[in-house]
Each structure stands twice: as structure tokens, then as C-alpha cells.
N, CA, C and O atoms as a MOPAC input file, in Angstrom:
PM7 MOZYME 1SCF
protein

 N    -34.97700 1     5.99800 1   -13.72100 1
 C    -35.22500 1     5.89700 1   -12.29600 1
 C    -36.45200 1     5.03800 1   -12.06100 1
 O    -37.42200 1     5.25300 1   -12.78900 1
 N    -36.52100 1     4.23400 1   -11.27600 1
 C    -37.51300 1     2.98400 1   -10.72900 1
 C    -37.92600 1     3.51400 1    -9.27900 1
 O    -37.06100 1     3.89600 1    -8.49200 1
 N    -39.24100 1     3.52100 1    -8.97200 1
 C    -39.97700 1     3.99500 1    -7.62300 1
 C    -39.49500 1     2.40700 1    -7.00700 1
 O    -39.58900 1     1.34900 1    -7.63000 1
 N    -38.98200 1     2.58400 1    -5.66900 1
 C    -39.11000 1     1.36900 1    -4.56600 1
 C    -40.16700 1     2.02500 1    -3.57100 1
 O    -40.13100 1     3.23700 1    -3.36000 1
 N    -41.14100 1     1.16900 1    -2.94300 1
 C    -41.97200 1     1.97600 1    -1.96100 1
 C    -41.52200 1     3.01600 1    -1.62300 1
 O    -40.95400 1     3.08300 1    -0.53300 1
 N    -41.64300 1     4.24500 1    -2.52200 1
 C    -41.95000 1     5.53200 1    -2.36100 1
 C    -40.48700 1     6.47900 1    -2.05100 1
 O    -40.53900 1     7.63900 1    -1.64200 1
 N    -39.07500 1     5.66300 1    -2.36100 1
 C    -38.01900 1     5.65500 1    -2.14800 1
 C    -37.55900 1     5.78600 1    -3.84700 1
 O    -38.32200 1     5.27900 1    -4.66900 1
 N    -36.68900 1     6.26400 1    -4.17800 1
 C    -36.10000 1     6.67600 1    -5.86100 1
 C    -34.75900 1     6.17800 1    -5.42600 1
 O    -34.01100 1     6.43700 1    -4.48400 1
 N    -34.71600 1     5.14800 1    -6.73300 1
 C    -33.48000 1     4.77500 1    -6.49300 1
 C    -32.45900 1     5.66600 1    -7.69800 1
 O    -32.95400 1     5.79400 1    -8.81700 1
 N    -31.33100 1     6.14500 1    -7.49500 1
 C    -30.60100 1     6.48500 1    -7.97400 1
 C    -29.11200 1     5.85700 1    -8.10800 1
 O    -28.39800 1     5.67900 1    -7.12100 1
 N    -28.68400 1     5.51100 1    -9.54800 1
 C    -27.91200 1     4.63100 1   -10.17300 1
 C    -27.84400 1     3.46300 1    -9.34500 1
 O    -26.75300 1     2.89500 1    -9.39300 1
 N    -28.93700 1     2.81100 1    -8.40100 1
 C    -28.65100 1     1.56300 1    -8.13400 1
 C    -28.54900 1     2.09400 1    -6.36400 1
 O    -28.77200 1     1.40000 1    -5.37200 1
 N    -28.11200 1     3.63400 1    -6.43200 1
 C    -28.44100 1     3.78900 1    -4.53600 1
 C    -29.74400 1     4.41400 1    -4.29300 1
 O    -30.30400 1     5.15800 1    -5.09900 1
 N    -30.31100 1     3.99500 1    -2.86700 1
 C    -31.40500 1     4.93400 1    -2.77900 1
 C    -31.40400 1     6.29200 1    -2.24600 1
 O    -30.55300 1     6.42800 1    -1.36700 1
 N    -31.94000 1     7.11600 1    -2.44300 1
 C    -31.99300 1     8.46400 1    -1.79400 1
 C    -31.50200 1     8.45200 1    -0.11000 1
 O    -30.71400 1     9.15900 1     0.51900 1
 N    -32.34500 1     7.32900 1     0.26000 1
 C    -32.00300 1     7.14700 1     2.05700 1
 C    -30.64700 1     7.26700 1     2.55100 1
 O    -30.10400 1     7.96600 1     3.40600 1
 N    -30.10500 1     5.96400 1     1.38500 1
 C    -28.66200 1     5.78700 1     1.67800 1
 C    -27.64900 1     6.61600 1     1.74600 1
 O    -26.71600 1     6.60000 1     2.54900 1
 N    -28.00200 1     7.85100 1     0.27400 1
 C    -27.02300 1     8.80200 1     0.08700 1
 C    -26.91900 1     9.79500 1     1.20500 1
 O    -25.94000 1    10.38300 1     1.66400 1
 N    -28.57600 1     9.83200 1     1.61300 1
 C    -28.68800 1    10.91000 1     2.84200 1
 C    -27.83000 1    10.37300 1     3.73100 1
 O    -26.84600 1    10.96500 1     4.17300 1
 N    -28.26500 1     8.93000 1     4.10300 1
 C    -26.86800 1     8.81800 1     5.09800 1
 C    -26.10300 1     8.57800 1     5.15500 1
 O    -25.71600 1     8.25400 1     6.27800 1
 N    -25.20600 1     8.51000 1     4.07800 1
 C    -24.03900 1     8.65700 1     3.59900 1
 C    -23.42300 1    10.06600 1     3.96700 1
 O    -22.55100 1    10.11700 1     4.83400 1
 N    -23.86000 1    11.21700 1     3.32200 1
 C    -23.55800 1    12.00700 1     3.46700 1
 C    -23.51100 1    12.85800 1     4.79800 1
 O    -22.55600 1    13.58000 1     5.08600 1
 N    -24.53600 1    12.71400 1     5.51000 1
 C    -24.97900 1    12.81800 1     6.64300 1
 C    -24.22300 1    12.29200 1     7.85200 1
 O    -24.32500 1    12.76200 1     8.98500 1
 N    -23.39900 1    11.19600 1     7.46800 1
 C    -22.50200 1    10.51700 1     8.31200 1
 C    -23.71000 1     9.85400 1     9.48600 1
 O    -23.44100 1     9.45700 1    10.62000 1
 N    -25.13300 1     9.87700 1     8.80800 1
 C    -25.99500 1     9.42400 1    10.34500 1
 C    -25.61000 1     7.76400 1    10.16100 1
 O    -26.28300 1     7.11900 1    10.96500 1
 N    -24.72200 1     6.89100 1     9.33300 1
 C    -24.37700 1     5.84600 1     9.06200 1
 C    -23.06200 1     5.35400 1     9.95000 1
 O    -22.81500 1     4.15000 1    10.02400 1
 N    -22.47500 1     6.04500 1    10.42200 1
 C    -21.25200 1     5.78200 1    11.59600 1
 C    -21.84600 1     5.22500 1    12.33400 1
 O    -23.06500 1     5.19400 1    12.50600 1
 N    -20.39700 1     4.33100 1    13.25100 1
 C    -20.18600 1     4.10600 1    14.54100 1
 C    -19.99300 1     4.74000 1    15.68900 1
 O    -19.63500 1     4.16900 1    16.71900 1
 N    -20.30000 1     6.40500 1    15.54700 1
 C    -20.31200 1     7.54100 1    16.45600 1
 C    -19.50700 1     9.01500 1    16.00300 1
 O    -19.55600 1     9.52100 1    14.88100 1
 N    -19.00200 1     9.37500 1    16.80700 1
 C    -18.07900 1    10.56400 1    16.12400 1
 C    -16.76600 1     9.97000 1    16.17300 1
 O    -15.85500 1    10.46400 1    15.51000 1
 N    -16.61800 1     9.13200 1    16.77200 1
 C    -15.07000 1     8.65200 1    16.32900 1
 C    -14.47900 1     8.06900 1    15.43200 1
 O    -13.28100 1     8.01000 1    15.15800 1
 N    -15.96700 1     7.33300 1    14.65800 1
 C    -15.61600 1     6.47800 1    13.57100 1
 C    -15.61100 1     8.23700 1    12.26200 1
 O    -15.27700 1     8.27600 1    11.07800 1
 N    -16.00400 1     9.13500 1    12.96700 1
 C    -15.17200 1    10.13600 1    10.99400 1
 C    -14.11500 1    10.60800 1    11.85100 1
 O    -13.76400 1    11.78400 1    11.75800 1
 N    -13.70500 1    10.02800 1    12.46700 1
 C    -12.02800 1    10.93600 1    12.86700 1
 C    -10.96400 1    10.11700 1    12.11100 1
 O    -10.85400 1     8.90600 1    12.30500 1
 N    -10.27500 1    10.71000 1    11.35200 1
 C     -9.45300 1    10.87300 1    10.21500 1
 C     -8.09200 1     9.86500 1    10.94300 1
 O     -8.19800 1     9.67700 1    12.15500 1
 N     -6.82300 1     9.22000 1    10.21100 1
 C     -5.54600 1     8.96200 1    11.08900 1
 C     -5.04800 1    10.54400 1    11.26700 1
 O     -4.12700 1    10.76300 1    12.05300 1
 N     -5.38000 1    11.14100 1    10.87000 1
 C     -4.25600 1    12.27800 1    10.70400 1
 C     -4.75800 1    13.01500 1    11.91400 1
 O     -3.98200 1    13.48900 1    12.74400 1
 N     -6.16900 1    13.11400 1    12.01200 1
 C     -6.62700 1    13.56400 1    13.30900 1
 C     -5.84000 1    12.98900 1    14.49300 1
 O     -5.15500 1    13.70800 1    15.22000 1
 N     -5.95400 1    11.78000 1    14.64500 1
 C     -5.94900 1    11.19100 1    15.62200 1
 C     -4.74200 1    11.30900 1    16.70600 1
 O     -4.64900 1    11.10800 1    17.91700 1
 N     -3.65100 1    11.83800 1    15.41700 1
 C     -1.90000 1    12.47400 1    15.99000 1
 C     -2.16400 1    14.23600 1    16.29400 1
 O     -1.26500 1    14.98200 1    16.68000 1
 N     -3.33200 1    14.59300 1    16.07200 1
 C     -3.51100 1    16.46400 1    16.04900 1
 C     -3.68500 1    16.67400 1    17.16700 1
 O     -4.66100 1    17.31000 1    17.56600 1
 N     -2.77000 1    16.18300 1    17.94000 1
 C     -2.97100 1    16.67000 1    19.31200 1
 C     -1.59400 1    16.79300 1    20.42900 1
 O     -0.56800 1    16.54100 1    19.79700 1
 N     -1.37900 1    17.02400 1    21.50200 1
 C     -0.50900 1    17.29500 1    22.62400 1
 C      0.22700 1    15.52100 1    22.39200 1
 O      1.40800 1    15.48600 1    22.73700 1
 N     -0.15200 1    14.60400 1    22.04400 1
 C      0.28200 1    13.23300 1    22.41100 1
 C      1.04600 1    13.06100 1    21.39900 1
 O      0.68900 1    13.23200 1    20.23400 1
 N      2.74100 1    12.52500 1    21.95500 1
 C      3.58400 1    12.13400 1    20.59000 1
 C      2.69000 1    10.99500 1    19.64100 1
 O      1.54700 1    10.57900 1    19.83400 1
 N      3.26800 1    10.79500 1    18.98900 1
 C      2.67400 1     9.78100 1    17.85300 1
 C      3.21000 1     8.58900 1    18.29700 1
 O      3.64800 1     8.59900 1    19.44700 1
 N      3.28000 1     7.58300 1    17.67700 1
 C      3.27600 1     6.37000 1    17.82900 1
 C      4.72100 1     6.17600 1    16.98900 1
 O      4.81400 1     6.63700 1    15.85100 1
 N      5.81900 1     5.47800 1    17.60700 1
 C      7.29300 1     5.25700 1    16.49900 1
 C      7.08800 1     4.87300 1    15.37800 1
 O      6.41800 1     3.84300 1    15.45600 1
 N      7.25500 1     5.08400 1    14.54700 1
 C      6.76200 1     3.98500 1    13.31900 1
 C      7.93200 1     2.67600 1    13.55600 1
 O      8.93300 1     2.45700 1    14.23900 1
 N      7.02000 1     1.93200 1    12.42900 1
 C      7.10300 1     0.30600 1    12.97200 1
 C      8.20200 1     0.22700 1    11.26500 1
 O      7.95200 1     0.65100 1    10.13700 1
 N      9.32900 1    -0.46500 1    11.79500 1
 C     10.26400 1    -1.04500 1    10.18500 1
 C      9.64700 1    -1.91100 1    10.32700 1
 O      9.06900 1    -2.41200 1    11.29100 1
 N      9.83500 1    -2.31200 1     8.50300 1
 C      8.84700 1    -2.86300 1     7.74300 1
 C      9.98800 1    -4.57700 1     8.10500 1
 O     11.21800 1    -4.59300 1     8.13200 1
 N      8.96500 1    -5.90700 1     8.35000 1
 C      9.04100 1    -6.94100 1     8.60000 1
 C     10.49100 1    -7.42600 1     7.71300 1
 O     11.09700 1    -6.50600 1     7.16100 1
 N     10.86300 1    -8.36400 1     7.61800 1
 C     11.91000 1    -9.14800 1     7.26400 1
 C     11.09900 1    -9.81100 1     5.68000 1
 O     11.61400 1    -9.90800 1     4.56600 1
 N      9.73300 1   -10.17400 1     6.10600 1
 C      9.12900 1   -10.62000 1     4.93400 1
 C      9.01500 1    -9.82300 1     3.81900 1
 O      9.15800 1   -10.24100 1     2.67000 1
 N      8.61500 1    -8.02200 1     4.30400 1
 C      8.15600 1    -7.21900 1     3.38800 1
 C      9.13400 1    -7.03300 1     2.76600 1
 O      9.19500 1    -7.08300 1     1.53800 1
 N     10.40800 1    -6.69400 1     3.81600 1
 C     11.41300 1    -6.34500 1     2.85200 1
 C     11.51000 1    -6.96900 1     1.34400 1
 O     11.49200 1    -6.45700 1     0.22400 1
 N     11.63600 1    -8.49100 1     1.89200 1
 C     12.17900 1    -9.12500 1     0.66200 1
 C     11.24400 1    -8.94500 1    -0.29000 1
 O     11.44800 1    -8.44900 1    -1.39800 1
 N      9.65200 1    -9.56300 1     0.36700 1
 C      8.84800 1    -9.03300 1    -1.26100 1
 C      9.00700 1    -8.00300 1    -1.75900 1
 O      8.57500 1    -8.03900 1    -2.91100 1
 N      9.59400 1    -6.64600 1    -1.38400 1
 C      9.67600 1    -5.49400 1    -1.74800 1
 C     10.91600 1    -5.76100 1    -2.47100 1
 O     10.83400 1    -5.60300 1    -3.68900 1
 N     11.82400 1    -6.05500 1    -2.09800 1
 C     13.31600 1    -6.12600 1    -2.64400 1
 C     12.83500 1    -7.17500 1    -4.20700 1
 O     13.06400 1    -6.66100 1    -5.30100 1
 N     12.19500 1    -8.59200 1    -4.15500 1
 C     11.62300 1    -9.00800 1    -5.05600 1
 C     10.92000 1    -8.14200 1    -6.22800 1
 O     11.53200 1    -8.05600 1    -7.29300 1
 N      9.89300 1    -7.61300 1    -6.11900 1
 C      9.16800 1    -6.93900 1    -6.56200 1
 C     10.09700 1    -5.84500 1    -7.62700 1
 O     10.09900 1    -5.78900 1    -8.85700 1
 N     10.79000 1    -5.10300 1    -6.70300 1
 C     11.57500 1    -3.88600 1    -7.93700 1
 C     12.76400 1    -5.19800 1    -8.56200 1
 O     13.34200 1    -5.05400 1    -9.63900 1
 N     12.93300 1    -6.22600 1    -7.81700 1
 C     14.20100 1    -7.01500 1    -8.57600 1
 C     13.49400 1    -7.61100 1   -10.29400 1
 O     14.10900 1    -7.55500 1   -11.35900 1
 N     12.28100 1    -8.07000 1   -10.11800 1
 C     11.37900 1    -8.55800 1   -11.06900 1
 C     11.05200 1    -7.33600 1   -12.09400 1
 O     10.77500 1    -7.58400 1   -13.26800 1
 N     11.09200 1    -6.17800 1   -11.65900 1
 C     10.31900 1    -4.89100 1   -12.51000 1
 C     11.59200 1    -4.57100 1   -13.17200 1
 O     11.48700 1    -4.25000 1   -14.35600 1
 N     13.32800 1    -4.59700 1   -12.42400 1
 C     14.31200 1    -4.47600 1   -13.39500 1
 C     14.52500 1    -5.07600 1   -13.94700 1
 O     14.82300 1    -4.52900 1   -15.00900 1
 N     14.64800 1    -6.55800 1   -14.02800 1
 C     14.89200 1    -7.43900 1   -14.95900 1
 C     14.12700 1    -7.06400 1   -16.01300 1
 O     14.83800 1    -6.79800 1   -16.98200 1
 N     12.10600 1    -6.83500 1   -16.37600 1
 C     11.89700 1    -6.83400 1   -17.05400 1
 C     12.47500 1    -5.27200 1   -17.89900 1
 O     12.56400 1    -5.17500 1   -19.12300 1
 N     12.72500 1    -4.45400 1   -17.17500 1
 C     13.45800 1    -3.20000 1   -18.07300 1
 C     14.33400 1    -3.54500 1   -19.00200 1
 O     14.34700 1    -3.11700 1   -20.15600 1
 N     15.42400 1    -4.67900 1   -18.30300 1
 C     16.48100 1    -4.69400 1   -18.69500 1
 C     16.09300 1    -5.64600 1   -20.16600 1
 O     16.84000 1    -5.64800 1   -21.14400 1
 N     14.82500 1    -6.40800 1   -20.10000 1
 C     14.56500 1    -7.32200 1   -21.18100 1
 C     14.06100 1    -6.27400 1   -22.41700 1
 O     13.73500 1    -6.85800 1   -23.45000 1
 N     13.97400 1    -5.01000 1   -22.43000 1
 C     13.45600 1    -4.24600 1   -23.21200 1
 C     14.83200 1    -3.47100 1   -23.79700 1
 O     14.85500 1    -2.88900 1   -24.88200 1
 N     15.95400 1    -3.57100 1   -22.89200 1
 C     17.11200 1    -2.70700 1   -23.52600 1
 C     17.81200 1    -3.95000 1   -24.65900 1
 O     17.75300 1    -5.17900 1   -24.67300 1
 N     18.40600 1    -3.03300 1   -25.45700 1
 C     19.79100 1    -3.73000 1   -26.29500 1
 C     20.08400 1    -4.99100 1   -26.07500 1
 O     19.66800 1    -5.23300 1   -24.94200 1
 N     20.54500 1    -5.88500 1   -26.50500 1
 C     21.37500 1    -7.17400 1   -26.29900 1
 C     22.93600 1    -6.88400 1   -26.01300 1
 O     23.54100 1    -7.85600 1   -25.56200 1
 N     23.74500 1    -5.61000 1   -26.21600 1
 C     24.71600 1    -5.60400 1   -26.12200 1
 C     24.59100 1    -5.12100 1   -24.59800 1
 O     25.62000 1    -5.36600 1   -23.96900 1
 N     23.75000 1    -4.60000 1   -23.97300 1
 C     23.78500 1    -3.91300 1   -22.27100 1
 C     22.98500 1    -4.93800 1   -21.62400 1
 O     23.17300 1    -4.98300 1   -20.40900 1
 N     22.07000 1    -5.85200 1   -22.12400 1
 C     21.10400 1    -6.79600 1   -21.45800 1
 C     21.40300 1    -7.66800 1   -20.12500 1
 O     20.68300 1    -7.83200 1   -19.14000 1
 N     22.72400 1    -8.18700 1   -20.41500 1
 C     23.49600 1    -9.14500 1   -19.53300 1
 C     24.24200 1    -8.05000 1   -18.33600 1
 O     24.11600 1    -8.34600 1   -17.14800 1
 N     24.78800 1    -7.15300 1   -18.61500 1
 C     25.35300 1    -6.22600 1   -17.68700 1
 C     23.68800 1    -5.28600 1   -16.95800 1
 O     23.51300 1    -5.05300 1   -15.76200 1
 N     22.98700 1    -5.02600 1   -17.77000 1
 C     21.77100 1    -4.50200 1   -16.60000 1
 C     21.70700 1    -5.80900 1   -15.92600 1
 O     22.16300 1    -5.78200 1   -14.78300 1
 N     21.17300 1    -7.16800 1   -16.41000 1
 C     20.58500 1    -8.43900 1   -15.24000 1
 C     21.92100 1    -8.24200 1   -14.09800 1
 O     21.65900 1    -7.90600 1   -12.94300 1
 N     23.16000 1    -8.45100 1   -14.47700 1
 C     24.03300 1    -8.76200 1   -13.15000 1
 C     23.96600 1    -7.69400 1   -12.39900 1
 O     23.98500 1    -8.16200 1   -11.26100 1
 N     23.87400 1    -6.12900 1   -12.28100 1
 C     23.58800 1    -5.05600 1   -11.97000 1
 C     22.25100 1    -4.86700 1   -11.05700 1
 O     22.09900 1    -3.96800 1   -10.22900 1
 N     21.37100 1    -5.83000 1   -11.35200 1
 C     20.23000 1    -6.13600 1   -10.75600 1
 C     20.26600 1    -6.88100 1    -9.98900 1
 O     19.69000 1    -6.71300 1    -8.91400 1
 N     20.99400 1    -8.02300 1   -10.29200 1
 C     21.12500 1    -9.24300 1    -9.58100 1
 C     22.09200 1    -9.07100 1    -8.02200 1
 O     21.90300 1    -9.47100 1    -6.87300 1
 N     23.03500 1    -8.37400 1    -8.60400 1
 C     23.82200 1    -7.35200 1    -7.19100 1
 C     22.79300 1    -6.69200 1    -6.22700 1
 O     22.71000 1    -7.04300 1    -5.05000 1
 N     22.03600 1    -5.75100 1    -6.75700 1
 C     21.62100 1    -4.92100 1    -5.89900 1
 C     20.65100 1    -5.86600 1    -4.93600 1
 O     20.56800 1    -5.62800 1    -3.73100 1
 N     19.65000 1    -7.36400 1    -5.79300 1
 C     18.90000 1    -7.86900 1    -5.22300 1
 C     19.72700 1    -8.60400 1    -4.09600 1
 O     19.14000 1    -8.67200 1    -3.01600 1
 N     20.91100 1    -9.13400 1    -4.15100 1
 C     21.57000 1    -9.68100 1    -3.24000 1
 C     21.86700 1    -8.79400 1    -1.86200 1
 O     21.69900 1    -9.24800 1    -0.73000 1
 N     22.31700 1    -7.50500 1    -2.14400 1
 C     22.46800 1    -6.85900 1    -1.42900 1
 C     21.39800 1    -5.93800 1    -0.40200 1
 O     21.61700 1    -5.22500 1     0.57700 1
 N     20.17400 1    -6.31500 1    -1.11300 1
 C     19.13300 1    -5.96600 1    -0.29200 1
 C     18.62900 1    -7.20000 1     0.02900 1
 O     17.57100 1    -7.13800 1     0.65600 1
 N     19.06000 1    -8.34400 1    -0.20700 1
 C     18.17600 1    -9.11900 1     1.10300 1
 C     19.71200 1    -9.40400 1     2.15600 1
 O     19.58400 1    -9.84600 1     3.29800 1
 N     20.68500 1    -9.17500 1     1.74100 1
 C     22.49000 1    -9.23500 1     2.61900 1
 C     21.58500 1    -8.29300 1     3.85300 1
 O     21.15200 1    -8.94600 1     4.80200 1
 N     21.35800 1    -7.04500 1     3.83200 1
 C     20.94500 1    -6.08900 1     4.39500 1
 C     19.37000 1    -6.43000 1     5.50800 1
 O     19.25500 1    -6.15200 1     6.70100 1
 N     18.37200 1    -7.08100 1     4.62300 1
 C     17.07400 1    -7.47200 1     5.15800 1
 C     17.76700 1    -8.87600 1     6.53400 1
 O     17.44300 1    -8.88400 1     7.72100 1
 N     18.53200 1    -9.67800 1     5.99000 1
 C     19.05600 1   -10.61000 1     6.83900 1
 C     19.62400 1   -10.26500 1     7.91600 1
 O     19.36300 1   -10.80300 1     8.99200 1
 N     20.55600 1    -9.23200 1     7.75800 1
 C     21.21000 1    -8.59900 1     8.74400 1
 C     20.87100 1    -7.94400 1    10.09800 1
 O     21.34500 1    -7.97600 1    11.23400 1
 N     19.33500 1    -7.03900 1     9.17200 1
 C     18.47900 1    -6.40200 1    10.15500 1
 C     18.00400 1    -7.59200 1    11.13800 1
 O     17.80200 1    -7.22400 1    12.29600 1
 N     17.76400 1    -9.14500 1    10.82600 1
 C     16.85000 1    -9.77500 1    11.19700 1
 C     17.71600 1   -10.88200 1    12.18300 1
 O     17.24400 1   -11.73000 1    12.94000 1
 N     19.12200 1   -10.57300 1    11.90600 1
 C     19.94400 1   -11.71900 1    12.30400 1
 C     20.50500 1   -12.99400 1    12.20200 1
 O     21.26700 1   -13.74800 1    12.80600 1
 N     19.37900 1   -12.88700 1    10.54300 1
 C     20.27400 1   -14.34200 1    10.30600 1
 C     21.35300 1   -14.36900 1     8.73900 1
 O     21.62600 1   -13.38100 1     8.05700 1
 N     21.74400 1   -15.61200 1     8.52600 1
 C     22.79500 1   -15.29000 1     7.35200 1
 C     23.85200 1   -14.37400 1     8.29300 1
 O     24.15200 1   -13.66600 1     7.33200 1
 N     24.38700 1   -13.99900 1     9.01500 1
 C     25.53300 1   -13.28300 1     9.27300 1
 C     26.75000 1   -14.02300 1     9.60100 1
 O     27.79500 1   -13.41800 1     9.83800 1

């Protein structure tokens, strides 16, 4: 531990900070510690949730399409080619689906 004018720093924070850290005297008021979960704890419906963009989809649809392929690069050579087309289906069919939602490709 290293003295800063009369302040102890601890692992690199100072005492001040942690106090107000902890203390919450470091907010933007009382609204900034109100939680999301708070914010629905009350008489007011919630907000609809929002479907996920045309973009996300696909990176999402991408994303597990890329994570099966590499599975499928870890199985057998005799199942290898039947997991990729199996993959390759489902990826088609989830962006057939993402397009659809969005209106185009139909």
C-alpha cells in the first residue's frame, strides 16, 4: 500500500472511491440505481418486446451455421458431408424465414 496525500490506495483504488462506490454517493441520482427489472415493478404494462432485426437474424442464423459446420469438421468422414448439407438446409431455411419476415426474396 502507497500513502497518496493522506488517501491509501488500495489495489490501484482509493479508499474515497470505494466509499463511493459503495455508497452509491457516485450516481446520477436515485434513478440512476434503479435496476431494468425495477423499472417494469409496477401498475404500467411493459414495453412489447421488439423482434430481433432482419440483420440479427442472419448474423445469428450465420453464427450457429459456422459453429455447425465446425462440429461437423470434428465428426467421421463417413457422416461429414451429410452433417454440412444438414446444416446447409437449416441455414437456408433460416434466412427463407428471416426474408420472409422482412419481405423480400418472396
Amino acid at each position: 500500500m502507497t500513502r497518496t496525500r493522506g488517501l491509501r490506495i488500495v489495489g490501484g483504488i482509493s479508499v474515497l472511491t470505494l466509499l463511493c462506490m459503495t455508497l452509491g454517493g457516485c450516481s446520477d441520482g436515485p434513478e440512476a440505481t434503479i435496476t431494468e427489472f425495477q423499472k417494469y415493478d409496477s401498475d404500467e404494462p411493459a414495453p412489447p418486446p421488439v423482434a430481433p432485426s432482419y440483420e440479427s437474424e442472419i448474423a445469428g442464423a450465420r453464427a450457429d451455421h459456422f459453429q455447425e459446420h465446425e462440429e461437423c469438421a470434428r465428426r467421421p468422414a463417413e457422416v461429414r458431408a451429410q452433417c454440412e448439407k444438414e446444416s446447409d438446409e437449416r441455414f437456408e431455411a433460416a434466412q427463407a424465414e428471416a426474408a420472409s419476415k422482412r419481405g423480400v426474396g418472396t
